[in-house]
C-alpha positions as CSV (number, residue, x, y, z in Angstrom):
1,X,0.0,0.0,0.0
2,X,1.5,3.7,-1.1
3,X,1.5,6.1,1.5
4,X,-0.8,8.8,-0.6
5,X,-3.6,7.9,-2.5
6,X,-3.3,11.6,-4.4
7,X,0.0,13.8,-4.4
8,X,-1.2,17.6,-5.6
9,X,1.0,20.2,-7.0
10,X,-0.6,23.7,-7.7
11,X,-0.8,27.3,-6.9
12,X,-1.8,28.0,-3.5
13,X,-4.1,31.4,-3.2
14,X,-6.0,32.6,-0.2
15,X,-9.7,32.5,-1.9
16,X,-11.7,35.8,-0.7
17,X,-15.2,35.5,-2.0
18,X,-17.6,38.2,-2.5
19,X,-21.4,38.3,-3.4
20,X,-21.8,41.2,-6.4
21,X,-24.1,42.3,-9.5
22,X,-23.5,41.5,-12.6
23,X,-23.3,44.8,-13.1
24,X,-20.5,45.3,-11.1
25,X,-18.6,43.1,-12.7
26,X,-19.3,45.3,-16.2
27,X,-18.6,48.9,-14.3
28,X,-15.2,47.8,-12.8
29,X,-14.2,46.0,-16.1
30,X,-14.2,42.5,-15.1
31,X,-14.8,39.6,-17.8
32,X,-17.4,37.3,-16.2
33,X,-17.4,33.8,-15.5
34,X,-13.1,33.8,-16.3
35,X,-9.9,33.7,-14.0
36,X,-8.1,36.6,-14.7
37,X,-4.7,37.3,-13.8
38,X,-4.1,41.2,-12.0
39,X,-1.4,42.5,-10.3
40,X,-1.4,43.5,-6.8
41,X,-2.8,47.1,-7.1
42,X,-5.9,46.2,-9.5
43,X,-7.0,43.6,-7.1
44,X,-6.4,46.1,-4.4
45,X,-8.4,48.3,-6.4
46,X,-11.2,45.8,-6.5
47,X,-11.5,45.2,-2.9
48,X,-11.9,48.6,-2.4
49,X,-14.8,49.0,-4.7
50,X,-17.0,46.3,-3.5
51,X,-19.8,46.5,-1.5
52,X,-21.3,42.7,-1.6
53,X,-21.1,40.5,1.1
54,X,-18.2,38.8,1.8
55,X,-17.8,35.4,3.1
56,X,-15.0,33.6,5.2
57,X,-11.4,33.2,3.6
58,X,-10.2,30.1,2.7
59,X,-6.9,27.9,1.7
60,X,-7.6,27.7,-2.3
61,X,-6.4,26.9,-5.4
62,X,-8.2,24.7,-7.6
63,X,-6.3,22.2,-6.9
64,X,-6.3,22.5,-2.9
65,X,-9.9,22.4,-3.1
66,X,-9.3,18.8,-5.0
67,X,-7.1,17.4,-2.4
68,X,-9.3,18.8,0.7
69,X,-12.4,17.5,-0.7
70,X,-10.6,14.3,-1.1
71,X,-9.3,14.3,2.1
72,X,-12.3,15.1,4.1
73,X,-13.7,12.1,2.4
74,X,-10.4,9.8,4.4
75,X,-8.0,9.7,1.0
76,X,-4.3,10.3,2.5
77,X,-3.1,13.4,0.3
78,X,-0.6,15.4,0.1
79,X,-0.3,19.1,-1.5
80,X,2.8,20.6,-2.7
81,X,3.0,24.4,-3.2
82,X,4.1,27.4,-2.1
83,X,3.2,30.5,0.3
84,X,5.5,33.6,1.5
85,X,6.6,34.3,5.1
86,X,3.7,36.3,5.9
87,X,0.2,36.2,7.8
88,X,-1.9,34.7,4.9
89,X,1.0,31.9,4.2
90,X,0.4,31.1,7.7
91,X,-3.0,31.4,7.5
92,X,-2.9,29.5,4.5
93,X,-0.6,26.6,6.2
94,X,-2.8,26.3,8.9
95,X,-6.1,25.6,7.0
96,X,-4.2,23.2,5.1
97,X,-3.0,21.3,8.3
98,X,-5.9,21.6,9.9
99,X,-7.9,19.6,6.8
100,X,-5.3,16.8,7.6
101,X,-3.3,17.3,4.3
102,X,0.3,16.4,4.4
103,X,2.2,19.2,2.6
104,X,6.0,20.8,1.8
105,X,5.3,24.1,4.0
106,X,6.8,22.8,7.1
107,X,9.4,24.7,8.0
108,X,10.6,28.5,6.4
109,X,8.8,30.3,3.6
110,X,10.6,32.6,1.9
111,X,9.7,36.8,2.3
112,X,7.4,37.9,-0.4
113,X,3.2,38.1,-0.6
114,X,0.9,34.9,-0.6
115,X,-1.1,34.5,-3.8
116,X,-5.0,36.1,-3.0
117,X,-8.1,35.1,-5.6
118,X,-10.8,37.5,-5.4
119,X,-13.9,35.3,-6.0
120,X,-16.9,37.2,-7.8
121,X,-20.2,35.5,-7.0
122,X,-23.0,36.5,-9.1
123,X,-26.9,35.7,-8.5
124,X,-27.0,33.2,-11.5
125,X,-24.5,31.0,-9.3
126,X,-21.1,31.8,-11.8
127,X,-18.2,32.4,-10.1
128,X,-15.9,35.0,-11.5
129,X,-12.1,35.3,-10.9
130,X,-9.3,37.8,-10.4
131,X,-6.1,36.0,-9.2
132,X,-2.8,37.9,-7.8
133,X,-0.6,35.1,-7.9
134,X,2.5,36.5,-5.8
135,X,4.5,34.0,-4.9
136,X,3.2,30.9,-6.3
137,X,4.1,32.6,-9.4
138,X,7.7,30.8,-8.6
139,X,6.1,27.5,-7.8
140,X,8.9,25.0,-9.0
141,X,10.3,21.9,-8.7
142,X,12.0,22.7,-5.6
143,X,9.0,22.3,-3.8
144,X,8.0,18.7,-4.8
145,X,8.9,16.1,-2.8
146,X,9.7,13.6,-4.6
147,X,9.9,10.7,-2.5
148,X,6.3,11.1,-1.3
149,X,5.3,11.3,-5.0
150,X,7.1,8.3,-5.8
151,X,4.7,6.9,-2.8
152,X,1.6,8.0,-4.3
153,X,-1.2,6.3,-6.6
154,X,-1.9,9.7,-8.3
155,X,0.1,12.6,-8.8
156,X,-3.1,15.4,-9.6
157,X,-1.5,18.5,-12.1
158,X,-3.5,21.6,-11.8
159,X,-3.6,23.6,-15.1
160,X,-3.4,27.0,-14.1
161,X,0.3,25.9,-13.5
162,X,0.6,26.3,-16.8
163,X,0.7,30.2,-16.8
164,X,4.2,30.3,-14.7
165,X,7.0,29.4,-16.3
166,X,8.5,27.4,-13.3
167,X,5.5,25.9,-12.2
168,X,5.0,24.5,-16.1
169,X,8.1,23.0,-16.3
170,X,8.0,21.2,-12.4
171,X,4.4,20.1,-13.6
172,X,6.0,18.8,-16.8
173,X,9.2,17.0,-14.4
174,X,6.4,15.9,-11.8
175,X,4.2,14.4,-14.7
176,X,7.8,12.5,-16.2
177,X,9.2,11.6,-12.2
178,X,5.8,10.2,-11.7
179,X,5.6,7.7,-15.0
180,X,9.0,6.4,-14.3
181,X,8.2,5.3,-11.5
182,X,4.6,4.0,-11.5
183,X,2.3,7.0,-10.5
184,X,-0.7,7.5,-12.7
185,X,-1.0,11.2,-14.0
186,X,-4.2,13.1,-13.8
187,X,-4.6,16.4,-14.8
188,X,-6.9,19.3,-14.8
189,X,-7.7,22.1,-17.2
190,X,-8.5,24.4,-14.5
191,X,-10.3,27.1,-17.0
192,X,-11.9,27.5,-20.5
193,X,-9.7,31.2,-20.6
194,X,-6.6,29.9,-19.6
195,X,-6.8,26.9,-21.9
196,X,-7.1,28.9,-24.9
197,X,-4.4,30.9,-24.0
198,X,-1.8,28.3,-23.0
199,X,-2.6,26.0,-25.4
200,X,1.0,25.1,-26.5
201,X,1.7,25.2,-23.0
202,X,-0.6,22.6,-21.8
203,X,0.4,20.2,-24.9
204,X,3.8,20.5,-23.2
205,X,2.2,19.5,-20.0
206,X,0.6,16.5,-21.0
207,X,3.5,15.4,-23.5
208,X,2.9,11.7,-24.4
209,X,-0.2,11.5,-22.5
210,X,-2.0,11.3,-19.2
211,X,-3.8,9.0,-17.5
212,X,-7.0,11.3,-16.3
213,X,-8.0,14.4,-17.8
214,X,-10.4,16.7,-16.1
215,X,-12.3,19.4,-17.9
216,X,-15.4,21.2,-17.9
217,X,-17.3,20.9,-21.6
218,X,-15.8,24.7,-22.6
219,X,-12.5,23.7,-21.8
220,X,-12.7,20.7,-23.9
221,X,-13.9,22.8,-27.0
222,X,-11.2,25.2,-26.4
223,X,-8.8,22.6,-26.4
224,X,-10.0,20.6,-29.2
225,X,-11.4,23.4,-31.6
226,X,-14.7,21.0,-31.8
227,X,-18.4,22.0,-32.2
228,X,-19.5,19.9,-30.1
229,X,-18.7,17.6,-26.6
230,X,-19.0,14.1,-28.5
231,X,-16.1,15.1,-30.9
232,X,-14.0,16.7,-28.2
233,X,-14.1,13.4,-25.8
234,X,-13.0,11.3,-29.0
235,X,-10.1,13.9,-29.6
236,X,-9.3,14.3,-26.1
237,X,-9.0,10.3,-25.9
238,X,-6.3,10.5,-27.6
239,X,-4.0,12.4,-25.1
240,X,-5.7,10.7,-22.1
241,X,-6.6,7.0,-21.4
242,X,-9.1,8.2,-19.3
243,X,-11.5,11.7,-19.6
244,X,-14.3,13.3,-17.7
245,X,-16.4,16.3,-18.9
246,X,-18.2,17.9,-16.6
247,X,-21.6,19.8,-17.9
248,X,-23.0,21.7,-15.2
249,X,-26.6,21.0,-14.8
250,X,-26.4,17.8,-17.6
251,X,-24.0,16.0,-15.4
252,X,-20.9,14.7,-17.3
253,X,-19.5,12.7,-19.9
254,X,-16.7,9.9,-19.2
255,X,-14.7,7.9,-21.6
256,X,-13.7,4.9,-19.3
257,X,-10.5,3.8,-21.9
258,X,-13.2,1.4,-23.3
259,X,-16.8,2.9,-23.4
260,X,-18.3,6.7,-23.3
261,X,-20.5,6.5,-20.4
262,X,-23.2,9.6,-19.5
263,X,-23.8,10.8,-16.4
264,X,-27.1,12.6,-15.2
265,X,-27.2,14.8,-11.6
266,X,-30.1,15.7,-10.1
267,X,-32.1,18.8,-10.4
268,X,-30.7,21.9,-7.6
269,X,-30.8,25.6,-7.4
270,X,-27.4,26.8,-7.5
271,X,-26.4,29.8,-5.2
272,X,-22.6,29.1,-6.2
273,X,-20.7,27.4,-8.3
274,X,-17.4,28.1,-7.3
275,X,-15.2,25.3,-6.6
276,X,-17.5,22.7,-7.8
277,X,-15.4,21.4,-10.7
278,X,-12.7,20.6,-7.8
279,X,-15.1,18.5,-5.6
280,X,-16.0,17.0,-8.4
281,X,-11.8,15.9,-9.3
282,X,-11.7,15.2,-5.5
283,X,-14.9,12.9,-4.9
284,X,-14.0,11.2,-8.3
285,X,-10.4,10.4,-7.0
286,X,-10.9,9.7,-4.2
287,X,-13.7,7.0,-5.2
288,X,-11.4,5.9,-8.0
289,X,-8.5,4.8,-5.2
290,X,-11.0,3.4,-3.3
291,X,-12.2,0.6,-5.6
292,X,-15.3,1.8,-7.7
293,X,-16.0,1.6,-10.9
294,X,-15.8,4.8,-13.2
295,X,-19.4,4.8,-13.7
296,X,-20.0,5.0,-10.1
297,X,-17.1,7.3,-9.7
298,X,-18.7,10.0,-11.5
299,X,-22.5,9.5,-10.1
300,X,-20.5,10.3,-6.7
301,X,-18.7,13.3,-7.7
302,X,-22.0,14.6,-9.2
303,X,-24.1,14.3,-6.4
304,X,-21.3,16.3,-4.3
305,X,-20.7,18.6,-6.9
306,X,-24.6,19.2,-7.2
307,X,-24.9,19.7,-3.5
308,X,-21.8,21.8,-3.6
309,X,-23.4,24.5,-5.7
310,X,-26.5,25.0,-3.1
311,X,-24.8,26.4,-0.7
312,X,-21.9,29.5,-0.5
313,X,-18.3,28.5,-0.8
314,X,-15.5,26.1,-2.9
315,X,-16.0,23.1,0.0
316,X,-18.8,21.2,1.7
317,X,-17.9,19.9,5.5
318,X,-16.6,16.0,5.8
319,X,-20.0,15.5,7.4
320,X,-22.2,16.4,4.2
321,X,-19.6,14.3,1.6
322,X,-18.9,11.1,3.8
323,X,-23.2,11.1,4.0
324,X,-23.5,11.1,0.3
325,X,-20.9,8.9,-0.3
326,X,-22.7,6.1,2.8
327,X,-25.7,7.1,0.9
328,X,-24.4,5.7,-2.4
329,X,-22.2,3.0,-1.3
């Protein structure tokens, strides 16, 4: 038995998130429903400007959110990335620690500014984002450790990596470390945006394939350049053994390595949808390494995923996820 069942590497932001308009999001120039990258000053700017309610802070990431949900569900995980030597690095640290994941910021940080993500929530449930990276702009290599990824089943790639330099190249050595010596590759697309974007970058990323690819159905026609979701699973099978498309309120689509396989969720009103494409990575992992089938892997992750988006925040409590998962199971 491997120590981990999932070893994470991504950014690590401190999510602030923020009830607004939608026509807030026009008069301050914000593009809805994307992650944007701002510098310090413009996100400062932002805070100042709203006047929505604004909900508790939390250790984020897309990623993050992955391995948490995982590991409130009892998967061993650990989380590599990187915060500065400052109050929301240790606040960030502690949340972390404090969600039981094993992680490489034990010890010193170095001086700088912790990543923040300003999360926009609209009242049609979208989630919009403006990221200030900071520090884990210099996510690299230096911060996996490799001999707990060795001892993992998974090693889990967030995409957004893909937009630092650094953090695209230890993704890339992570992804190579980790098929040398046995531990399967997923990886996430993280955002429709960002995917367009960094397209060259991400085919650098996934190099000779992955084992699991996560994406959402417009990430998958931004990657592909299809019309449609049918013709993007049968391209993106061919970079992935294994793929899951998430579609919001229609559930998902999986191709199993053998069969396409569709998945329906239940009916919900959604208050938020931020965070809900990470549940749905972390339930689906974490049932994965714990002996189901992918059919029933992704009927899980849906029904956390759909009661994710009912209520405000990226996370549900262990309570609510270990009771779907007894539910099902």
């Amino acid at each position: 038995m491997k120590k981990y069942h999932i070893y994470g590497v991504g950014n690590a932001l401190v999510d602030m998130e923020i009830e607004v308009t939608a026509e807030f999001l026009t008069s301050a120039g914000v593009d809805k429903g994307l992650m944007t990258l701002v510098d310090e000053s413009r996100q400062a700017e932002l805070l100042g400007k709203v006047d929505g309610k604004q909900h508790v802070r939390s250790c984020g990431g897309s990623a993050a959110n992955t391995i948490i949900g995982s590991r409130q569900l009892g998967a061993r995980t650990f989380y590599s990335c990187k915060v500065a030597n400052d109050e929301p690095g240790d606040f960030y640290f502690n949340d972390l620690v404090e969600n039981g994941v094993s992680t490489n910021l034990h010890g010193e940080r170095d001086n700088g500014t912790t990543g923040k993500c300003m999360v926009f929530v609209t009242p049609d449930a979208d989630r919009t984002m403006n990221s200030f990276l900071g520090i884990t702009e210099n996510f690299s290599e230096k911060e996996v450790q490799w001999d707990d990824l060795k001892d993992s089943e998974y090693l889990y790639v967030e995409g957004y990596l893909v937009t630092s330099e650094s953090g695209r190249a230890a993704a890339i050595k992570a992804r190579q470390f980790a098929k040398e010596n046995g531990v399967k590759v997923a990886l996430t697309f993280s955002d429709p945006g960002i995917v367009g974007f960094f397209k060259e970058g991400f085919k650098e990323m996934i190099g000779e394939g992955v084992d699991l690819l996560f994406c959402n159905e417009a990430e998958a026609l931004s990657y592909t350049g299809s019309s449609d979701v049918e013709s993007a699973l049968k391209s993106l099978s061919e970079i992935a053994h294994q793929v899951v498309i998430t579609q919001g309120p229609q559930g998902a689509l999986l191709w199993d390595g053998k069969k396409e396989i569709d998945i329906l969720t239940r009916e919900v009103e959604a208050v938020d949808t931020n965070g809900a494409g990470d549940l749905f990575a972390g339930s689906f992992l974490y049932a994965l390494t714990h002996g189901h089938t992918f059919s029933e892997c992704g009927k899980f992750a849906c029904a956390c995923s759909s009661e994710l988006v009912t209520h405000f925040g990226p996370r549900l409590s262990a309570g609510v996820t270990t009771k779907i998962y007894k539910g099902m199971f």
